[in-house]
ChimeraX commands (.cxc) that place a marker at each C-alpha (Angstrom):
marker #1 position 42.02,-36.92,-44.08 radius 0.5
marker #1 position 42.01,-38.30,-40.45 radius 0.5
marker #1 position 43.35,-35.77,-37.52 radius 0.5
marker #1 position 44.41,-37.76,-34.51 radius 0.5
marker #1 position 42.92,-36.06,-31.63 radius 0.5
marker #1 position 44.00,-35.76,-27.96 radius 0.5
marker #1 position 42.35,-37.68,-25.50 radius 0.5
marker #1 position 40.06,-35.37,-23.36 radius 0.5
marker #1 position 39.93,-37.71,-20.39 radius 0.5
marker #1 position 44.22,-37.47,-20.19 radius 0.5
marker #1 position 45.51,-34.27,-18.81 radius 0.5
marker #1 position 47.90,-32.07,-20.75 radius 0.5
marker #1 position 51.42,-32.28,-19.70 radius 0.5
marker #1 position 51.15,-28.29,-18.89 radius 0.5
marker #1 position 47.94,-29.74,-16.73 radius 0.5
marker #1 position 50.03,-32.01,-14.49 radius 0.5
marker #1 position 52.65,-29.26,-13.89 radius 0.5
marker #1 position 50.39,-26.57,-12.63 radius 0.5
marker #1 position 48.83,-29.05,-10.19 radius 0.5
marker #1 position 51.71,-30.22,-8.96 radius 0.5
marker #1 position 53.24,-26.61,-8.59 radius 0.5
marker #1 position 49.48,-25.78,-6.67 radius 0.5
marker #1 position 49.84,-28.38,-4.67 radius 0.5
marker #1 position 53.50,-27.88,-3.30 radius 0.5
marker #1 position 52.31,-24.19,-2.78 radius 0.5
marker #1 position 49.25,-24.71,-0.72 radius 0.5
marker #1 position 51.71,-27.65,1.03 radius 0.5
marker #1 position 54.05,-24.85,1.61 radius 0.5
marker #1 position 51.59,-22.80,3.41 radius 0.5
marker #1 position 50.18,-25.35,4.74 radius 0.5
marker #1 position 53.09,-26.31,6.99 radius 0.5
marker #1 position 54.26,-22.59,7.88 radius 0.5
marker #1 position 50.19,-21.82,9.07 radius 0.5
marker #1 position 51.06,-24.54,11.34 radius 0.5
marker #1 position 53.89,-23.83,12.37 radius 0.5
marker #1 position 53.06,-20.27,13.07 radius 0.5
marker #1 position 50.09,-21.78,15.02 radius 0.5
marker #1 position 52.49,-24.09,17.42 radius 0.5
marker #1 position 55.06,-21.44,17.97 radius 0.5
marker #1 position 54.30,-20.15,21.33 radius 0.5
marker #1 position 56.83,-16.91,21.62 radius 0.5
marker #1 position 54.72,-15.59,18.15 radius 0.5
marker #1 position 50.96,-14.68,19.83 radius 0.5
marker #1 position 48.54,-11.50,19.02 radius 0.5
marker #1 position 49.07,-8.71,16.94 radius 0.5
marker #1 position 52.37,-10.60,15.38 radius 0.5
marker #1 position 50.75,-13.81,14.78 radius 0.5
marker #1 position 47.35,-12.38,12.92 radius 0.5
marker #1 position 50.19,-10.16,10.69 radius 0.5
marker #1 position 52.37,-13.27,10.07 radius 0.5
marker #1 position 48.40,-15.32,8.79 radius 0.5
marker #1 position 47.86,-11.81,6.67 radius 0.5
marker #1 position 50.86,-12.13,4.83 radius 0.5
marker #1 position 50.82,-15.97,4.25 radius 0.5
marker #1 position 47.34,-15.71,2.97 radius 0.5
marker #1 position 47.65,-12.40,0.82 radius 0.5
marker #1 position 51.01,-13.78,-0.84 radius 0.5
marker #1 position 51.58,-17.65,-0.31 radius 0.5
marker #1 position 54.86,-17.90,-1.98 radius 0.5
marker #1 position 56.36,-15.27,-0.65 radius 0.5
marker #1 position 54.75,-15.39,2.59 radius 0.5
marker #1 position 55.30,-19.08,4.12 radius 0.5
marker #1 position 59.04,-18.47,2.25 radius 0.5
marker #1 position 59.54,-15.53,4.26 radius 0.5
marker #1 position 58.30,-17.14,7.59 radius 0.5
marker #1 position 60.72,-19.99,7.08 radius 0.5
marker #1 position 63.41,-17.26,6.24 radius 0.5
marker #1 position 62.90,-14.73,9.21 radius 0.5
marker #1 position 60.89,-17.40,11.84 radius 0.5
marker #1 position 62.61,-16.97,15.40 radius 0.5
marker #1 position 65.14,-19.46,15.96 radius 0.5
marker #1 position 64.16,-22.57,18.01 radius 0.5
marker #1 position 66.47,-22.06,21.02 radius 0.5
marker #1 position 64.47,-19.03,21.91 radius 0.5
marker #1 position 61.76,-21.46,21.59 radius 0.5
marker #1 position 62.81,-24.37,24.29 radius 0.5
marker #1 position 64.80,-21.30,26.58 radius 0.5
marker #1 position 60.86,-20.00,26.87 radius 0.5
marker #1 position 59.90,-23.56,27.94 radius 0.5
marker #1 position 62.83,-23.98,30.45 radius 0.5
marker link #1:1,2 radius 0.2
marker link #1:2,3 radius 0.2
marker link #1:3,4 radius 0.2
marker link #1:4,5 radius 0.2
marker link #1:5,6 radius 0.2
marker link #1:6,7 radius 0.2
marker link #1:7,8 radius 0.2
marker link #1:8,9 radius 0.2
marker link #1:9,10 radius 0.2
marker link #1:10,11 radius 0.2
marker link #1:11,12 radius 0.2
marker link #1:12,13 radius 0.2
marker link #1:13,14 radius 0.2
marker link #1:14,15 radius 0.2
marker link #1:15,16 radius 0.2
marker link #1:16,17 radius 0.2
marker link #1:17,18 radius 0.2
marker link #1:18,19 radius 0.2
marker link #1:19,20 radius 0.2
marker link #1:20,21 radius 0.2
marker link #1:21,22 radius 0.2
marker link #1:22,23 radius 0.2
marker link #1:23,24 radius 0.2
marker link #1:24,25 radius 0.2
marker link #1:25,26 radius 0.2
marker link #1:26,27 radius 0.2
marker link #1:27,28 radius 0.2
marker link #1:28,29 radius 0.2
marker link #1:29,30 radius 0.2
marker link #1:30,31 radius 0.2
marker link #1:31,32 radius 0.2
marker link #1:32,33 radius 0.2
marker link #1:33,34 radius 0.2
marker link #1:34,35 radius 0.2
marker link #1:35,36 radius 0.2
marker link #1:36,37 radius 0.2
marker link #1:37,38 radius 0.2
marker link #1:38,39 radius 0.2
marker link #1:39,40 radius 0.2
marker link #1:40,41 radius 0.2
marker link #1:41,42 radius 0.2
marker link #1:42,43 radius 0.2
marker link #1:43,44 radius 0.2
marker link #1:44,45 radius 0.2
marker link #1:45,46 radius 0.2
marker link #1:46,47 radius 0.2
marker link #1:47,48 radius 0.2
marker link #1:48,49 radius 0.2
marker link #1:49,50 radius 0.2
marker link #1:50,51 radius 0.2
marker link #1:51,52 radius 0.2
marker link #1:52,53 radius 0.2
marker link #1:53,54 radius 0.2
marker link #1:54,55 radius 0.2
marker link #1:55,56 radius 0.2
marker link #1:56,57 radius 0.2
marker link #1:57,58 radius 0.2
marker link #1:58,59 radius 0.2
marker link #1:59,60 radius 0.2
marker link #1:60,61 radius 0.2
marker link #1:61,62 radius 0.2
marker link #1:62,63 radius 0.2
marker link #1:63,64 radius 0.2
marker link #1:64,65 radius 0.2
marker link #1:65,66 radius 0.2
marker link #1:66,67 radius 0.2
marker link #1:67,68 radius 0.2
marker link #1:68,69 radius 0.2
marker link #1:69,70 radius 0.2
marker link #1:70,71 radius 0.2
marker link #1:71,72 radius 0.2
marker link #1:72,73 radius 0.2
marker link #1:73,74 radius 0.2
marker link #1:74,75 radius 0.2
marker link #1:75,76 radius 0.2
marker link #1:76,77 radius 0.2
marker link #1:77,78 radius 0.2
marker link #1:78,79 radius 0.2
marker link #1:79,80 radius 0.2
view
C-alpha cells in the first residue's frame, strides 16, 4: 500500500494564509509608525504613547491611529 505524501518543499495552504495575514499586519503598522513619525502636531509624551500602543497591540493599535489620528486640516492650518 502506497500513501501519497505532501511535498515538504510546498507550503500548506493554511501556510500561505498566515503569511499573508503577517505581512498585511506588520504593513499595517508599518505605515501608521510612519505616519505617526511625519505628523508634526503629534510630538512627546503623545507620540511615545501612540509607538506603545502600536507596538504592544498591532492590530488594534495602527487601526485605532487611523480611526482617532487628528484630521489633516489641523495639519496644513499648523503649516500656514
Amino acid at each position: 500500500m502506497i500513501i501519497a505524501a505532501a511535498n515538504p518543499l510546498l507550503p500548506a495552504g493554511y501556510d500561505v494564509i498566515w503569511t499573508i495575514a503577517i505581512v498585511l499586519v506588520a504593513s499595517l503598522a508599518v505605515v501608521a509608525m510612519a505616519q505617526l513619525v511625519r505628523a508634526k502636531h503629534v510630538r512627546g509624551t503623545e507620540a511615545a504613547i501612540w509607538m506603545l500602543v502600536m507596538l504592544a497591540l498591532p492590530v488594534v493599535g495602527p487601526a485605532a491611529w487611523f480611526a482617532v489620528r487628528p484630521d489633516r486640516r489641523a495639519e496644513r492650518a499648523l503649516r500656514a
